[in-house]
C-alpha positions in Angstrom: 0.3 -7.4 -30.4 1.7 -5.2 -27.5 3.9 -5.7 -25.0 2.2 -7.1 -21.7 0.1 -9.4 -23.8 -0.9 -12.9 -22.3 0.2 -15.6 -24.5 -1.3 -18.7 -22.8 -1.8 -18.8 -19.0 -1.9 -22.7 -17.9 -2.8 -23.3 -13.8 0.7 -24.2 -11.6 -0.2 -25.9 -8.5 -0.8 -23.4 -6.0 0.5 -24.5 -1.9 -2.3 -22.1 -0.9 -5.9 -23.0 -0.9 -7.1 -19.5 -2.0 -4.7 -18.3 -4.0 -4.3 -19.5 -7.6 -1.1 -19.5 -9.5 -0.2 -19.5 -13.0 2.6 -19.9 -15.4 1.8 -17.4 -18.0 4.0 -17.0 -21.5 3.6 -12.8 -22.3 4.9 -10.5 -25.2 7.9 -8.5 -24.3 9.7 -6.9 -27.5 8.4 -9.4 -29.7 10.2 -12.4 -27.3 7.5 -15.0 -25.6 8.5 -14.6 -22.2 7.4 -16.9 -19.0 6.8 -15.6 -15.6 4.2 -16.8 -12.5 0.8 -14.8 -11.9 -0.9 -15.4 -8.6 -4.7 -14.7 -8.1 -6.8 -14.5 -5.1 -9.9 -16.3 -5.1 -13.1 -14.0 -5.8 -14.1 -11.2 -8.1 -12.9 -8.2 -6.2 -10.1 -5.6 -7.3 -7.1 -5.6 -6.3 -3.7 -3.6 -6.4 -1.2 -4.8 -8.5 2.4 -6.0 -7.1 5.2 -6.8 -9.8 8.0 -8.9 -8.1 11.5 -8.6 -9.8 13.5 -11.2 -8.9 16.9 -11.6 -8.4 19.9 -13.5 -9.8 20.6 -15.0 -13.6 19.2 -17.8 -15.1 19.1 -20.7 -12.6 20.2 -18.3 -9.5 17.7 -16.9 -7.7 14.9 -18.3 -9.1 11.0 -17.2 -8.8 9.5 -19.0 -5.8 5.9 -20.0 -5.9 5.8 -19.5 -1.6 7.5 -16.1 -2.1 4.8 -14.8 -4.6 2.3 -16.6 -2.5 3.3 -14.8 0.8 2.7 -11.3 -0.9 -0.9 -12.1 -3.4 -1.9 -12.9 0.4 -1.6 -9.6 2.1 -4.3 -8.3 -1.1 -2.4 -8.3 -4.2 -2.4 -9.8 -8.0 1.3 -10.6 -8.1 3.4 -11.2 -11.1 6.7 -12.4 -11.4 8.6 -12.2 -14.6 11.0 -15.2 -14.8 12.9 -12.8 -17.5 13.7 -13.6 -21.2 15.3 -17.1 -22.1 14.2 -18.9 -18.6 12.3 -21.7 -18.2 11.0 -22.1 -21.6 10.9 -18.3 -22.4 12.6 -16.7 -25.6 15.7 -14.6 -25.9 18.9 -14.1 -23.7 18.9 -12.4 -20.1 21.5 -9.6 -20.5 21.6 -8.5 -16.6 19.0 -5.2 -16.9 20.0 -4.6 -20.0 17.4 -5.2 -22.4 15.8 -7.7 -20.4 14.3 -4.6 -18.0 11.6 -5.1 -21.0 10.5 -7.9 -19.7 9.5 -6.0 -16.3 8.4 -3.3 -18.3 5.9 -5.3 -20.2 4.7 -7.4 -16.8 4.0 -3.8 -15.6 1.8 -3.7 -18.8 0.6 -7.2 -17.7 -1.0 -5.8 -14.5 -2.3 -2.9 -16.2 -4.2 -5.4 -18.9 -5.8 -7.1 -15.6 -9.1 -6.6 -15.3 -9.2 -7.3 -11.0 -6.5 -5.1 -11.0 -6.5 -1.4 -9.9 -4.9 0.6 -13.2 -3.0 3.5 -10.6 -2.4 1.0 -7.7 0.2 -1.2 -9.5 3.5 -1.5 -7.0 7.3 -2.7 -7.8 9.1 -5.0 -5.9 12.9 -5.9 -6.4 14.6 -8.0 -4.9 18.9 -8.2 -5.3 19.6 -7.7 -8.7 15.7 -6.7 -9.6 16.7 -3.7 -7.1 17.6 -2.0 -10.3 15.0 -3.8 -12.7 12.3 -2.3 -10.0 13.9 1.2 -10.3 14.1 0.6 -14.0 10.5 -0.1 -13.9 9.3 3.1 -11.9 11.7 5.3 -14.2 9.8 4.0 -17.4 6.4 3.0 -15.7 4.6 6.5 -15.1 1.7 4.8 -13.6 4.3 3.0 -10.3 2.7 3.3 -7.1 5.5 2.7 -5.4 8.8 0.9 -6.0 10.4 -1.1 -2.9 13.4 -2.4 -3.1 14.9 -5.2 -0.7 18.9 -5.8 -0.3 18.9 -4.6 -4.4 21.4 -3.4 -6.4 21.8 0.3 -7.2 25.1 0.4 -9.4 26.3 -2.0 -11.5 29.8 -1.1 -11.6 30.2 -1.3 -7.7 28.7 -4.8 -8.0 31.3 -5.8 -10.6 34.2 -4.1 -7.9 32.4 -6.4 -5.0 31.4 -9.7 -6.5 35.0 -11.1 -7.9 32.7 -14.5 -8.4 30.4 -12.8 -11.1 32.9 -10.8 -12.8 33.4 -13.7 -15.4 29.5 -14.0 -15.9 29.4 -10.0 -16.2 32.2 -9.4 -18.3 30.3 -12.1 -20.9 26.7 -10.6 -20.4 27.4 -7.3 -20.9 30.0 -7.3 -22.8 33.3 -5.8 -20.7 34.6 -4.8 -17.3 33.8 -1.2 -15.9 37.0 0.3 -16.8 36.6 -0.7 -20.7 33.1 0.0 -21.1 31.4 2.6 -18.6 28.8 3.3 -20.8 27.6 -0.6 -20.7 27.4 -0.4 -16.8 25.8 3.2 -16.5 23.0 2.0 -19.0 22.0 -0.6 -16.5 22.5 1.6 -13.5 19.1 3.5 -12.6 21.3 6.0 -10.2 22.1 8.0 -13.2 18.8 8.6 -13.8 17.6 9.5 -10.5 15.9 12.8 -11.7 13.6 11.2 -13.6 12.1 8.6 -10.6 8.8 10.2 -9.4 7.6 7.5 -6.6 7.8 6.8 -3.3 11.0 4.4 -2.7 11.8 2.2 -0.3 14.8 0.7 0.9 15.1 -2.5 2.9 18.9 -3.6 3.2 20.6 -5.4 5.8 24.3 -4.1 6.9 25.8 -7.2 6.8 25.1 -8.0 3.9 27.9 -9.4 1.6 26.0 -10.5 -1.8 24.9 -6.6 -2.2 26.8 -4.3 0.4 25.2 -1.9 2.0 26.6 0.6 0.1 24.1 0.2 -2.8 21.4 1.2 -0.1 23.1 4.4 0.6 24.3 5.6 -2.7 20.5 5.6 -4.0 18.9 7.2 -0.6 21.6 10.0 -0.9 21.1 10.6 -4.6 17.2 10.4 -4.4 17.1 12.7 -1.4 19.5 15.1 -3.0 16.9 15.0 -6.0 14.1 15.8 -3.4 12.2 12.5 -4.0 10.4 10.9 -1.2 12.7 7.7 0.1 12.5 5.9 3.4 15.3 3.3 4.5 14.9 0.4 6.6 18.6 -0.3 7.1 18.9 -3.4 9.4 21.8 -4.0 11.6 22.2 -7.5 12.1 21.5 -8.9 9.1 22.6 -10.3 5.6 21.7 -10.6 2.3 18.7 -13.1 3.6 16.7 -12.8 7.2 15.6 -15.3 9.5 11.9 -16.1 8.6 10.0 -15.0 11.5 11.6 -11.6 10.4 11.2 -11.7 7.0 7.4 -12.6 7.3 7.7 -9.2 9.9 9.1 -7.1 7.0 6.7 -8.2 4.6 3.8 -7.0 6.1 5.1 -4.0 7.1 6.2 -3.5 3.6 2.8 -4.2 1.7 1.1 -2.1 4.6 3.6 0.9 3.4 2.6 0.3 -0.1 -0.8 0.6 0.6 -0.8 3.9 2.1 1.5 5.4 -0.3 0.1 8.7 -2.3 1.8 8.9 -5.8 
């Protein structure tokens, strides 16, 4: 069977009365892999949103609300909960081999039959900033890949998060310094060239989970590789806005998908 390939797909109780969620279990290299599909109610087609998800294992999980907020503004959403969570095979290696799994939920949406094949978009969120760039490097079909306070380069996240050096040094294997390779594998910037969809960047300046700096390392390498990018580079803000803002953001962001030309 090929990658993308539901499994099983059981209902998960859904805080929205037209919206149906479910945890599905999906083929990704082989590994049974979990993640959450949301539905709208009805027969009609829709586009297809991947969210990427940030954090390892138990940190930053998916959030049923989260995917709920976005299926609403007219998408199919899936969320990969990545390899070895919540029931799910294998070991999450921090977009190593795990960018598979986002890979395959691309393949997911593609398999849907409400969805629209050539409207599938990318959302990443913190670490899935580079999963989602992964995705519309290897995804040829990507609408559009937005990412939202993500990581760019994994080396300057090992340099500004003393906290997850430990966890990084085990997952992949090394520090920066010893094994540049390791990091520049999971680090899309190095393969800007080959990223042929809109981008956009949401990032808040005060951020201090995933600085700024991410932001303007990928806008300056995309624009010097003549790709089309847009930033939305927010002043007051941190790794996480206030709600009323956030909800703001969203709308706009699924509105720029929707008029994006690949």
């Amino acid at each position: 069977m090929m990658d993308g390939t539901i499994i099983s797909k059981v209902r998960f109780p859904s805080p929205h009365p037209h919206i149906k969620l479910y945890t599905v279990t999906y083929l990704s290299q082989g590994l049974h892999v979990k993640g959450l599909l949301a539905e709208p109610d009805g027969g009609e087609i829709y586009e297809g949103f991947l969210y990427l998800r940030g954090g390892i294992k138990n940190v930053g999980k998916v959030r049923p609300g989260r995917i709920i907020q976005f299926a609403s503004k007219g998408f199919i959403v899936f969320a990969p909960y990545y390899r070895g969570n919540q029931g799910g095979e294998g070991d999450e290696d921090f977009a190593g081999e795990d960018r598979n799994d986002a890979f395959a939920g691309f393949k997911l949406l593609e398999n849907h039959h409400r969805v629209k094949k050539d409207r599938i978009h990318v959302f990443g969120f913190s670490r899935g900033g580079v999963m989602a760039l992964w995705t519309g490097i290897s995804c040829e079909n990507t609408a559009s890949v937005v990412t939202w306070g993500g990581v760019s380069d994994m080396a300057l996240t090992y340099v500004e998060r003393v906290e997850l050096r430990r966890m990084m040094k085990r997952v992949i294997g090394g520090t920066p310094l010893k094994y540049p390779e390791r990091y520049e594998y999971r680090t899309p910037l190095y393969k800007a060239e080959e990223l042929n969809v809109p981008v956009l960047i949401i990032h808040g300046e005060r951020d201090r989970n995933v600085s700024v700096e991410h932001a303007h390392r990928l806008e300056k390498i995309l624009k010097e590789k003549e790709k089309l990018v847009e930033s939305w580079i927010f002043s007051e803000y941190t790794h996480y806005f206030p709600p009323a803002v956030n909800r703001k953001i969203v709308s706009d962001l699924t509105q720029w998908m929707k008029v994006q030309k690949h």
